[in-house]
C-alpha positions, 0 to 999 in steps of 0.5 A: 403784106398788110391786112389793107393790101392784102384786101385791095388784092383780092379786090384786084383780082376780081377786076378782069383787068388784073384777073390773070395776075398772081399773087405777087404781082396783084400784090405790087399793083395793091401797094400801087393803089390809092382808096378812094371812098366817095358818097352817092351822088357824087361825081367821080369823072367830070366832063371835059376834064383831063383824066389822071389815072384808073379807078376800079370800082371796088364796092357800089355802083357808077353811072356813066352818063353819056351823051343823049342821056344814055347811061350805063352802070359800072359795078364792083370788078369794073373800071374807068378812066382807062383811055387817059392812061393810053392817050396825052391830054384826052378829056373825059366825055361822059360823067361817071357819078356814084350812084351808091357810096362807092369805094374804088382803087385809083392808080395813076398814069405814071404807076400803071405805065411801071406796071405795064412796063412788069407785067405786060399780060395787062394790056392784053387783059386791057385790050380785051376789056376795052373791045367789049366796052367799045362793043357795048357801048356801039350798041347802047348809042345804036339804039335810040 
């Protein structure tokens, strides 16, 4: 393993995603992985596009802005762009944009598919991550 996969591993392994993977298999997911480097301000999710793939944010933080100008902040161990892994042709609702230089690992919908298909512990990670952001999420549009 190289030194950059062996960085994007321990990256990995922070992200409750792949938190209960071993070694050999956070190690399959980093050579998976595609870093992805981008400067403050820009705009990693755009709305009304059609997602592509999972960033994990890696270094910095994200903003997802939401609709009624309601935003939430994403930071190293995190991830976006989860749901066009598991739905054909959802567009993206919210932007997410860099509120600092950010580094992220991006993995594309065909790669997480394989992954899944291995290591399906996963999806339960996945599933669990995603019914406390919807939870959040619910309480953040239920104030006003």
């Amino acid at each position: 393993m190289s030194e950059t996969d062996g960085a994007r591993a321990e990256r990995l392994a922070r992200c409750q995603m792949f938190a209960e993977l071993d070694e050999a298999a956070l190690r399959h997911v980093s050579e998976l992985a595609t870093e992805v480097t981008v400067p403050a301000g820009h705009v990693l999710v755009q709305p009304g596009h059609e997602g592509s793939g999972l960033f994990v944010i890696a270094e910095g933080t994200v903003t997802v802005e939401l609709a009624g100008g309601k935003a939430i902040t994403c930071e190293p161990g995190e991830f976006i762009g989860e749901l066009s892994l598991l739905v054909d042709g959802l567009v993206h609702t919210g932007r997410v944009r860099a509120a600092t230089p950010v580094t992220c690992l991006a993995i594309s919908r065909a790669d997480f598919d394989r992954l899944l298909d291995t290591y399906p512990q996963i999806a339960v990670s996945m599933l669990r991550a995603l019914a406390r952001r919807l939870a959040a999420t619910d309480a953040l549009l239920s104030t006003r």
